[in-house]
C-alpha positions as CSV (number, residue, x, y, z in Angstrom):
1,X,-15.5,16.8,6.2
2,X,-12.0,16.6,5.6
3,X,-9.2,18.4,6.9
4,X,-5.2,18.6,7.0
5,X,-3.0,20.3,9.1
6,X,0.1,22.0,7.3
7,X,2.3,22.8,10.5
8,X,2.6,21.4,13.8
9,X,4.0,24.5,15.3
10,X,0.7,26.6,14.2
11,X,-1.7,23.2,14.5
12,X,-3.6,25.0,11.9
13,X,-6.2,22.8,10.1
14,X,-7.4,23.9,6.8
15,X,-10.0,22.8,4.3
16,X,-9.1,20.3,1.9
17,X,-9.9,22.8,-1.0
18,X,-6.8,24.7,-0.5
19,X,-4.7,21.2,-2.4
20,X,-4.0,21.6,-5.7
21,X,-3.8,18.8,-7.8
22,X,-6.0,16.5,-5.3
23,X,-9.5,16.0,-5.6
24,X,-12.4,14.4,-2.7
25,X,-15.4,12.8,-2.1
26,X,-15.9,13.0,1.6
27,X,-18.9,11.3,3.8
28,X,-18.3,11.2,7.9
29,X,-16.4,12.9,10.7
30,X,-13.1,13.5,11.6
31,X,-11.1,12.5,8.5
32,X,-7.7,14.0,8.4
33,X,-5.0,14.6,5.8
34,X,-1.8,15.0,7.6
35,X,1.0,16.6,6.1
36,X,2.8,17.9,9.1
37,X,6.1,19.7,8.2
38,X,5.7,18.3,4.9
39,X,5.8,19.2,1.1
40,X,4.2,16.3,-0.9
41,X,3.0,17.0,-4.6
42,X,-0.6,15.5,-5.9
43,X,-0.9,15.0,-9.4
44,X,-4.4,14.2,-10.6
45,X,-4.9,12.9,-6.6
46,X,-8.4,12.0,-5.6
47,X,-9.0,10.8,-1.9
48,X,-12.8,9.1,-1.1
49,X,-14.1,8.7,2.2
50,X,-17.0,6.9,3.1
51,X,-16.7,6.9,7.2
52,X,-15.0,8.9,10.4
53,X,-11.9,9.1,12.4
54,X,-9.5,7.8,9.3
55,X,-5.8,9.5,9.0
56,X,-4.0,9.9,6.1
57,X,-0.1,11.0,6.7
58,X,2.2,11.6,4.0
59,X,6.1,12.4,4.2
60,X,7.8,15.1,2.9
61,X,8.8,15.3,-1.1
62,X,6.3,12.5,-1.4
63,X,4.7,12.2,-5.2
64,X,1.1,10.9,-5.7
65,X,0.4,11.2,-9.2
66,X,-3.0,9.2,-11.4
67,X,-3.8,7.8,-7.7
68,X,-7.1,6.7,-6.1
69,X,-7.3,6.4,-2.5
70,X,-10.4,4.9,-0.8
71,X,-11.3,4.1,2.5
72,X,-14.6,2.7,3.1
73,X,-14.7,2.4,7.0
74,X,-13.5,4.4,10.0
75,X,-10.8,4.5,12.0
76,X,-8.4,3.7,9.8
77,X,-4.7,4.7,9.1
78,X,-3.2,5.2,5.8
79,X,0.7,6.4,6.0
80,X,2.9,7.3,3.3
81,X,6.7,7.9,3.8
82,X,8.9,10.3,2.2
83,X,10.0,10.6,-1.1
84,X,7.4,7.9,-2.4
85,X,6.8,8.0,-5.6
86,X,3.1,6.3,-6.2
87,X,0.6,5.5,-8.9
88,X,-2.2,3.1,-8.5
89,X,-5.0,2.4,-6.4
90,X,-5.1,2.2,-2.5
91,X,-8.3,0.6,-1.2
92,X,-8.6,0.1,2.4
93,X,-11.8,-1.5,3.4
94,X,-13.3,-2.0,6.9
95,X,-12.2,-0.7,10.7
96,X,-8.6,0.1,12.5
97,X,-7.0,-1.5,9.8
98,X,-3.2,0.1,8.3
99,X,-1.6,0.6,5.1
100,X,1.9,1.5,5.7
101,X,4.2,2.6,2.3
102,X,7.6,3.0,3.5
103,X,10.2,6.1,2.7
104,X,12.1,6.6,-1.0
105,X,9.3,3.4,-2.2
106,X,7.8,3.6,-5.9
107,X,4.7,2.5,-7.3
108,X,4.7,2.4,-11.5
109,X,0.5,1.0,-11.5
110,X,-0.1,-0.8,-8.0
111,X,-3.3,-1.8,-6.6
112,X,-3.4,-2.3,-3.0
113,X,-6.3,-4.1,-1.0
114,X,-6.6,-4.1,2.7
115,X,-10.1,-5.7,4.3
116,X,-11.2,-7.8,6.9
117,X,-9.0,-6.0,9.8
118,X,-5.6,-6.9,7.6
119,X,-2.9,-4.8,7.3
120,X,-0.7,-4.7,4.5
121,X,3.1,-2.9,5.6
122,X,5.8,-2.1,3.0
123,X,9.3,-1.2,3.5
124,X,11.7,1.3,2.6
125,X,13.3,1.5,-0.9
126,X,11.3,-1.2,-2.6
127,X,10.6,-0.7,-6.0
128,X,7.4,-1.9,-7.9
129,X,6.4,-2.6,-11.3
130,X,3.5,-2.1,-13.8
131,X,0.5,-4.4,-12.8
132,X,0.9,-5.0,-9.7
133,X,-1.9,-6.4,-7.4
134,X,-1.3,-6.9,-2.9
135,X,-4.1,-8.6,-1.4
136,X,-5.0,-9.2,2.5
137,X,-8.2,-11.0,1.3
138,X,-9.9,-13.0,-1.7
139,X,-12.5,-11.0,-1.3
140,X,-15.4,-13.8,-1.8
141,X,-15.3,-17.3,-0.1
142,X,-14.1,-20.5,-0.6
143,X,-16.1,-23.0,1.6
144,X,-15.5,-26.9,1.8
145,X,-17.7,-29.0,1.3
146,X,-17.4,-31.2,3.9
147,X,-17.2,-28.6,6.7
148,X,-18.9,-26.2,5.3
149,X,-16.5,-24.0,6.8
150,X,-14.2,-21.0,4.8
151,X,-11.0,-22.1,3.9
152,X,-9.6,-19.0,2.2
153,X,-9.4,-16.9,5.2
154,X,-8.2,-13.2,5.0
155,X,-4.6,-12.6,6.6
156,X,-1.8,-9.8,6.7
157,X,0.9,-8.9,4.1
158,X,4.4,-7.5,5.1
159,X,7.3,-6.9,2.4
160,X,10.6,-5.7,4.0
161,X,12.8,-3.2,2.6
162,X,14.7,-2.9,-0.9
163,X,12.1,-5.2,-2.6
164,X,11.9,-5.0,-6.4
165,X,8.8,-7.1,-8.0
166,X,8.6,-6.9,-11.4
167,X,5.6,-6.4,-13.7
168,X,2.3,-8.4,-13.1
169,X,2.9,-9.5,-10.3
170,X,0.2,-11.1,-7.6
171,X,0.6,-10.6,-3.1
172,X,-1.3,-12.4,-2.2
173,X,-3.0,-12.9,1.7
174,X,-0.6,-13.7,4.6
175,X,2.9,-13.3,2.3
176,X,5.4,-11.6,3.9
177,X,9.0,-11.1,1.9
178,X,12.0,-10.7,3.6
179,X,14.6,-7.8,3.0
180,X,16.8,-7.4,-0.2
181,X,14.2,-9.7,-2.5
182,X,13.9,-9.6,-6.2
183,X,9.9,-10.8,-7.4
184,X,10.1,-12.0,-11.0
185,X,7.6,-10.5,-13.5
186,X,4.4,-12.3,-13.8
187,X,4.7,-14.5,-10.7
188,X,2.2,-15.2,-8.0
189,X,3.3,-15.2,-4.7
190,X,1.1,-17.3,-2.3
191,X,3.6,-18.2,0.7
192,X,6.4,-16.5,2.5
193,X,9.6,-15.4,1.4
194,X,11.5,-16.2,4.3
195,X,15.2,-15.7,2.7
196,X,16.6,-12.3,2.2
197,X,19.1,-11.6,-0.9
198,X,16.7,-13.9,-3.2
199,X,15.2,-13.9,-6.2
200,X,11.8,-16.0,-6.6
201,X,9.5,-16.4,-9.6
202,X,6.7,-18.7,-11.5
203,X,3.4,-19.5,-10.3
204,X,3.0,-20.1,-8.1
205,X,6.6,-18.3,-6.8
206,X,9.3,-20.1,-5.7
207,X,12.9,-19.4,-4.8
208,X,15.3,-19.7,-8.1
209,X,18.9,-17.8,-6.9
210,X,20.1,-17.2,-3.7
211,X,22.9,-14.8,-2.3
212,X,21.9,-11.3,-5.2
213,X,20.5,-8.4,-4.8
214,X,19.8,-4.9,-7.1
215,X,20.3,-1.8,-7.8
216,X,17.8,1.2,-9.3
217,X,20.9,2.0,-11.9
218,X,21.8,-0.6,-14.7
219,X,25.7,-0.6,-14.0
């Protein structure tokens, strides 16, 4: 069962059915939609469930158009801020894990994966392609030989606010980008962008100008 509460100061909490424009698949306990004091529009919207106890909260003026949103796993968090602007796929497999899309962000075709108790976190005002793909995990193993051990282990991702990356683009596990960044198209990021005002591209990514930044408006 699913359910979302409209207004804190009535706490009502309605069934799901009552959403145009989104769609669900719902199997466990306790999974809410959260629109508190909000007014978010779904376009073609469907949520799946498979689990309890997992919270989605999305902001005011909020646009989720042509989006998938899965969580397989309970006790989960999915927030989106306001004025987002998001098509794609969200994908959040496993327990107490987060996916946090900061306010006044856009998504043009963005897949997100969170798994194996990773948590990816995006800022405010970034801005993301076509293509797009932001990983915690590889999702199969790499083992040496030697050891016999994993080496590819899964690992958070974090990109600060005001981050443009271009289209087909690769986030991969344990990146974070600082503030003010600009990801060239087709590049794959594999370590940290520790410099704000940068541009990086190539694959894999590395810094190529220093002291920019950019703006939504060609000017």
């Amino acid at each position: 069962m699913l359910y979302y509460r409209k207004n804190t100061a009535r706490n009502n909490m309605i069934l799901q059915e009552e959403i145009k424009g989104l769609t669900t698949k719902i199997h466990g306990k306790n999974n809410n939609l959260d629109l508190d004091e909000s007014n978010p529009t779904f376009r073609n919207t469907e949520l799946k469930i498979t689990g309890s106890n997992n919270k989605i909260i999305i902001g005011d003026g909020a646009i989720l158009q042509n989006l998938l949103i899965h969580i397989r796993g309970s006790n989960n968090t999915i927030y989106i801020g306001k004025e987002t602007h998001i098509i794609g796929h969200i994908l959040l497999k496993g327990k107490n894990q987060e996916i946090s899309i900061g306010d006044r962000t856009t998504f043009k075709n963005v897949y997100l994966l969170s798994q194996e108790g990773k948590n990816i976190s995006i800022g405010e005002d970034c801005m993301f392609s076509y293509d797009i793909a932001i990983r915690t995990t590889d999702a199969h193993s790499v083992i040496d030989l030697e050891t016999k051990e994993r080496v590819n282990h899964a690992n958070h991702v974090s990109i600060g606010n005001h981050v443009w990356i271009a289209a087909s683009c690769l986030i991969s596990k344990g990146v974070t980008i600082a503030d003010d960044c600009i990801v060239g198209a087709r590049s794959v990021v594999t370590k940290s962008v520790t410099e704000s005002h940068c541009a990086v591209a190539g694959a894999p990514a590395k810094v190529v100008k220093s002291n920019v930044t950019w703006d939504r408006d060609r000017i």
